[in-house]
C-alpha positions in Angstrom: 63.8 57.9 83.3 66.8 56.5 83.4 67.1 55.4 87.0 63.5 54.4 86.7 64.1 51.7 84.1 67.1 50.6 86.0 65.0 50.0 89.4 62.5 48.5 87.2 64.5 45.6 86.1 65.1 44.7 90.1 61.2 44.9 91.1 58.6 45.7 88.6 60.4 42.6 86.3 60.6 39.9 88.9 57.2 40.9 90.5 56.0 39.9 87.0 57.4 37.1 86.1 56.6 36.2 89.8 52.9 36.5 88.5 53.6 34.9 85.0 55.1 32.0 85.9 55.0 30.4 89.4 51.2 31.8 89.4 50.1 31.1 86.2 48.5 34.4 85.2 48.5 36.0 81.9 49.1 39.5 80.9 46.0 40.7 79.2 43.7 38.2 81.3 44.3 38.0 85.3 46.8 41.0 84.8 45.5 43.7 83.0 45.4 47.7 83.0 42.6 47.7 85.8 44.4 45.2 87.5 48.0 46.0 87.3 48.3 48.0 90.7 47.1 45.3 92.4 48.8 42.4 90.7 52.1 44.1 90.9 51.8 46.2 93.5 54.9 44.9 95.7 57.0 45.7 92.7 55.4 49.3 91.8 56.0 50.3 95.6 59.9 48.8 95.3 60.4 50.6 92.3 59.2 53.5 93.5 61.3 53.7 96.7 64.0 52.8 95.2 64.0 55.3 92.0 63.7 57.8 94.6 66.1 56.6 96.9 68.7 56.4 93.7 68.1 59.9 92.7 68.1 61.8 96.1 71.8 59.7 96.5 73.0 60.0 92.6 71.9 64.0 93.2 73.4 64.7 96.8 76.8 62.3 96.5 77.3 63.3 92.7 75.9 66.5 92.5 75.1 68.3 88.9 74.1 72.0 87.5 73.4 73.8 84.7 74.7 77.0 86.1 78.3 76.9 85.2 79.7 79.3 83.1 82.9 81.3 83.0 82.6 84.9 84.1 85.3 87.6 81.8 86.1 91.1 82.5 85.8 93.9 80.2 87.4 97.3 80.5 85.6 100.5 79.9 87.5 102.1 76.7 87.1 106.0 77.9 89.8 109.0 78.5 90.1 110.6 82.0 88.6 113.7 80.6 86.1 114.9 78.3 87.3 116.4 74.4 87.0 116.1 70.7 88.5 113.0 69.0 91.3 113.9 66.2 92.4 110.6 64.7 91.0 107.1 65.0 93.7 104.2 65.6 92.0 100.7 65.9 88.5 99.1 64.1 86.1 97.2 65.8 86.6 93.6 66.6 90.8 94.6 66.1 93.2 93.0 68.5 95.2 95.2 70.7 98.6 94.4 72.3 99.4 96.5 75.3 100.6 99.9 75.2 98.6 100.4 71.2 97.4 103.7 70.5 93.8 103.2 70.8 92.5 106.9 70.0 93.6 110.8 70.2 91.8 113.4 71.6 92.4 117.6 70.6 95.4 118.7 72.5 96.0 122.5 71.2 94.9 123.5 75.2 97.3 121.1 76.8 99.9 121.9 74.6 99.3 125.4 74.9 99.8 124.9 78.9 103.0 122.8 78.5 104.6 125.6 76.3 103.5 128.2 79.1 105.1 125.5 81.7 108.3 125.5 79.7 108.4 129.2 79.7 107.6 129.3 83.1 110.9 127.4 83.6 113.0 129.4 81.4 111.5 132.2 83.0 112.9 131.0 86.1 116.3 130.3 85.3 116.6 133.9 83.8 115.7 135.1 87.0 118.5 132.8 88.9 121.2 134.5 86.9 119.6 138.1 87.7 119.6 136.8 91.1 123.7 136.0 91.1 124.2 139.5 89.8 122.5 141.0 92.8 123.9 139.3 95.1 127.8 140.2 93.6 126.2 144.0 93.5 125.1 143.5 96.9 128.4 141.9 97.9 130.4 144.9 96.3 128.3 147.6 98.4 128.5 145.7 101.5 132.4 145.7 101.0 132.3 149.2 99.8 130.2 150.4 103.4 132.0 148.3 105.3 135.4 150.2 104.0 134.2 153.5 104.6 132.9 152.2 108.1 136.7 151.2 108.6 138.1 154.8 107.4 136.2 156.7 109.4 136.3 155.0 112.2 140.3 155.5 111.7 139.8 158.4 111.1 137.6 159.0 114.3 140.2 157.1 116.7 143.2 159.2 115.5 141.3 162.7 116.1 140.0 161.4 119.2 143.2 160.8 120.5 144.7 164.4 119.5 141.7 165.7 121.1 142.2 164.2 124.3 145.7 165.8 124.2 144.5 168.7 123.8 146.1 169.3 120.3 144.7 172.8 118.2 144.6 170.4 115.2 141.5 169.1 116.7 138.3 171.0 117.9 135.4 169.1 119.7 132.8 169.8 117.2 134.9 167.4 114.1 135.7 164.8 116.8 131.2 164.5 117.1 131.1 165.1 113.3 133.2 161.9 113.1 131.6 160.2 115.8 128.6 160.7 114.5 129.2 159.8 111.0 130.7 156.3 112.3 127.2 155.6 113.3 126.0 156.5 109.5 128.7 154.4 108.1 127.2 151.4 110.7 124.0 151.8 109.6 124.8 152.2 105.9 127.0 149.0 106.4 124.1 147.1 108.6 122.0 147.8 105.6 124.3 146.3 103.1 124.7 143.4 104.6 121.0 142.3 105.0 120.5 143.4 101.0 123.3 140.9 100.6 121.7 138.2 102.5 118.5 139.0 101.2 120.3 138.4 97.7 121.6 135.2 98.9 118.5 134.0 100.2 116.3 134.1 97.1 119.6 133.0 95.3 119.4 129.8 97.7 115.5 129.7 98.5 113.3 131.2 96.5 114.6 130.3 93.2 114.6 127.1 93.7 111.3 127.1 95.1 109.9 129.0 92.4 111.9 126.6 89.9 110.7 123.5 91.8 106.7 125.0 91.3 107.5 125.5 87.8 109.0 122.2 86.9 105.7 120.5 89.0 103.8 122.6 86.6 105.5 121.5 83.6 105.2 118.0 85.0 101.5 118.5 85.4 100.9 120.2 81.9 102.8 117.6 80.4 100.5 114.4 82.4 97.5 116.1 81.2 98.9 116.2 77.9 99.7 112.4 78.0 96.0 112.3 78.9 94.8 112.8 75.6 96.5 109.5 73.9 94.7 106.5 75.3 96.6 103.4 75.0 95.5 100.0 75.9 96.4 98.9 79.2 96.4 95.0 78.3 96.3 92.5 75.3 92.8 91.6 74.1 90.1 92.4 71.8 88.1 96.1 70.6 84.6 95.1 71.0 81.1 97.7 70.5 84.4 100.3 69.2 82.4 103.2 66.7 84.3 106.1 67.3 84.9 108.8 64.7 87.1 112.0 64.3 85.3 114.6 65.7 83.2 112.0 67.8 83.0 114.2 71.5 83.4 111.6 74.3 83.1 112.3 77.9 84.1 109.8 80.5 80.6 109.9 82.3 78.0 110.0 79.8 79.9 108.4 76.3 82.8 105.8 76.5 84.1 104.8 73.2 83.9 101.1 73.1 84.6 98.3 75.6 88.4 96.1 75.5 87.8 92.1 76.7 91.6 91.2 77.7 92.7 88.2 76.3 93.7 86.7 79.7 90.1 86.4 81.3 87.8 83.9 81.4 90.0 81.3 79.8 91.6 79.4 82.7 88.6 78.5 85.1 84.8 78.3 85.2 82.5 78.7 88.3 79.5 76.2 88.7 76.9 77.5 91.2 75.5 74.1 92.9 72.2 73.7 95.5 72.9 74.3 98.9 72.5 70.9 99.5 75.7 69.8 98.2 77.4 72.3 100.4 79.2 69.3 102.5 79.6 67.3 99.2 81.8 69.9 97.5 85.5 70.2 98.0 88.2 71.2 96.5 90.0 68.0 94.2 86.7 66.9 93.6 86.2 65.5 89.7 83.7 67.0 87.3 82.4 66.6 83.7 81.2 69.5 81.9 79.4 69.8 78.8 78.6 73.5 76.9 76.8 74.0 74.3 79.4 75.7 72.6 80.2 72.6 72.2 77.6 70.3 71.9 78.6 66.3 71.7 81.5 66.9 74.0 82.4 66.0 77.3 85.2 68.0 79.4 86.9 66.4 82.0 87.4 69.0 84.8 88.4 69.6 88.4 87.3 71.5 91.4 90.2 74.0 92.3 88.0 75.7 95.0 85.0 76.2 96.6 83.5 79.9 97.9 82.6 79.8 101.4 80.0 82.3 101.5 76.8 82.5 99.9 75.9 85.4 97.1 72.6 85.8 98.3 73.5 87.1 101.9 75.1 89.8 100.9 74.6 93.5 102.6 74.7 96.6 101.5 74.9 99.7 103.7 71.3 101.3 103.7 68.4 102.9 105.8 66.0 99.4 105.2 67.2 96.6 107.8 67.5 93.4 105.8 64.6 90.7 106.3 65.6 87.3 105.2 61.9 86.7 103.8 62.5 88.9 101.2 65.2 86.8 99.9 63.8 86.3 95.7 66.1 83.2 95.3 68.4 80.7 97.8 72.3 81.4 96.6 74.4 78.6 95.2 77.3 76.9 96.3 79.7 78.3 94.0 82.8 75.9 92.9 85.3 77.1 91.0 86.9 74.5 88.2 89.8 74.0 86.1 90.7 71.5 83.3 92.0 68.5 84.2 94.8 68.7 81.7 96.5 72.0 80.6 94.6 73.3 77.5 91.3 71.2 78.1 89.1 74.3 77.7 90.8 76.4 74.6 88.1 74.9 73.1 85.5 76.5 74.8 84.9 80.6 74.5 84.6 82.9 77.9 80.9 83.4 78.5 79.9 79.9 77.8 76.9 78.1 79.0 77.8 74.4 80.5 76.0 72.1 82.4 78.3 70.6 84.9 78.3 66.8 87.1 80.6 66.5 90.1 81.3 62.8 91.6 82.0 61.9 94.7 85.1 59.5 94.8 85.7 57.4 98.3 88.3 55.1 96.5 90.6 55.9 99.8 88.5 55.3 102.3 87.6 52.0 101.2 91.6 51.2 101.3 91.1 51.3 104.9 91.7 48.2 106.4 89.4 49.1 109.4 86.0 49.5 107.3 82.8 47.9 108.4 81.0 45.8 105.4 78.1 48.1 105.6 80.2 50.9 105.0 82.1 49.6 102.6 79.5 48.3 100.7 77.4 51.8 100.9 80.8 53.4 99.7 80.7 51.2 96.6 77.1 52.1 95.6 78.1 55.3 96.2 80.7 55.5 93.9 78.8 52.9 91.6 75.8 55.2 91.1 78.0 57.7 89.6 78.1 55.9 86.5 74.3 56.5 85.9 74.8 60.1 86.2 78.0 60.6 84.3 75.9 58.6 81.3 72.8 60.8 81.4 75.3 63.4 81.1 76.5 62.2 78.2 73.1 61.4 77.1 71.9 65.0 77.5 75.7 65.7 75.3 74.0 64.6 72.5 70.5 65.5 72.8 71.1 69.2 73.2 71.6 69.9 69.5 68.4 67.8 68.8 66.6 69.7 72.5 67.8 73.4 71.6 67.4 73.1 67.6 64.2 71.1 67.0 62.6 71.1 70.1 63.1 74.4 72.2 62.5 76.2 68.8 65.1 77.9 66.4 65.3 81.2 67.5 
């Protein structure tokens, strides 16, 4: 409406007084309601072209949308497993600092299987001191076979050699008595020594294996312990929280409540603009936003970013090739803006609904000293035309309360 009352004054107006006054004819008489199309027809056609022609370049070179908003994460409050709540530590709607104690679940079977795990550790170091004592036992009996290995084999050596000198002292059959107990004693010795290296090794190996397993399991026990406490992993605010003692939660089918960190949705906002304006967009561009959690108010932002794909052409792996005429709706061009000043959106909550104008600004080009006329003047309207468009946003600023309110209905 706007533009059309603009382009008016520059043809519909002069047409008229064109037919007023140099031709003499009257409005009622000569120029009428029948006759109006005819008597100001140059002026109706002018207008028209050119209220289009304003829009389609207001639209494409300063581009607007009423799908901005800024998008927040929540996190899922719910314990990594399933169990019986015992005490409560936060309300609904409470803030939470990182690291609070959000809830308890029973622990009497985790606790149960850390004291076991403890034990089992205990248990282990008993057995490393059991383990020393065999191996000085061992030790002892080893030295013990391998002394009566070194008697009898003296003893051997000097009857042998009074035997082969034919000494009375000695008869064969005591010189193979000894010979053959020599082999006992090396037997008896062998067998000491691998009981005392057996000794040694689950001294050196297998206690410590066994103690390693049992600390892992004390580690284990105690992580699922740890389990049943569920902090909060960041700063933010308990929202949709009703949990109870004796509430039973399980991470698949009941979560307790949901935690909206403080640190999300308050720094940017994402505006998702026609395709059209694909080559328009670009990153330093300025905007204007308006919300209407903040009706009468104009933000000044900036455009940060701009995503270079489209949501809609997204795939997903399936058994159904994808068939571009079964697209429900063209994607936007999503832009992604910031304040222009640091704190220009504290104002505005995560989740808000904004409508959102973006202008095109060619004051750089036309400091080119190498511009045509006709491109310097086309540049100006340009940038002149954004005017109109940054006041019907502020015109649509103040009529929201009145549009939402009175007109849309007060739901």
């Amino acid at each position: 409406m706007l533009e059309f009352i603009c382009c008016s004054m520059l043809t519909i107006l002069p047409d008229f007084l064109f037919r007023r006054f140099a031709q003499g004819k009257r409005l009622g008489k000569e120029i009428n309601l029948f006759s109006m199309w005819y008597e100001l027809r140059y002026g109706l056609s002018s207008c028209f072209i050119l209220t289009v022609s304003l829009i389609t370049l207001i639209f494409y070179f300063h581009p607007s949308t009423s799908n901005a908003t800024s998008f927040f994460r929540t996190v899922t409050i719910l314990p990594e497993i399933s169990g019986r709540v015992t005490e409560v530590f936060v309300k609904n709607n409470q803030d939470v600092k990182e690291g609070d104690l959000i809830f308890k679940l029973d622990d009497s079977r985790q606790r149960a299987a850390v004291a076991t795990a403890r034990a089992g550790v205990v248990e282990v170091d008993a057995a490393a001191l059991i383990a020393q004592d065999d191996v000085r036992v061992s030790q002892a009996n080893f030295d013990a076979a391998e002394a009566a290995f070194e008697q009898t084999k003296d003893e051997f050596e000097r009857k042998n050699t009074l035997y082969q000198q034919n000494s009375p002292a000695v008869t064969e059959r005591e010189v193979e008595r000894l010979e053959n107990l020599i082999q006992e004693r090396l037997a008896a010795m062998d067998a000491a020594h691998s009981a005392l290296e057996s000794a040694k090794h689950r001294l050196d190996i297998q206690i410590p294996a066994q103690k390693e397993s049992a600390i892992a399991a004390l580690t284990q026990a105690e992580v699922e312990l740890a389990k049943m406490e569920i902090f909060a992993g960041q700063a933010g605010r308990i929202e949709q929280f009703d949990l109870r003692p004796g509430d039973y939660i399980n991470p698949i089918l009941r979560p307790a409540g949901i935690l909206v960190p403080s640190d999300t949705g308050r720094a940017r906002f994402q505006a998702g603009f026609n395709q059209l304006t694909a080559q328009v967009l670009h990153p330093g561009m300025m905007a204007e936003m308006s919300c209407a959690t903040a009706p009468m108010r104009v933000t000044p932002m900036v455009i940060v970013d701009v995503q270079d794909v489209i949501p809609s052409g997204q795939v997903r792996p399936s058994d159904t090739l994808r068939d571009p005429q079964n697209l429900q709706a063209p994607g936007t061009v999503i832009a992604f803006l910031e304040p222009l000043w640091e704190g220009g959106i504290d104002h505005l909550p995560p989740g808000s609904q904004c409508e959102v104008n973006a202008y095109t600004n060619n004051h750089e080009r036309l400091q080119d000293p190498d511009i045509g006329t006709a491109e310097f003047v086309a540049l100006h309207v340009i940038d002149t035309v954004g005017y109109a468009h940054a006041l019907i946003l502020r015109f649509r600023a103040i009529l929201m309360p009145f549009r939402v309110l009175v007109f849309a209905g007060h739901h």
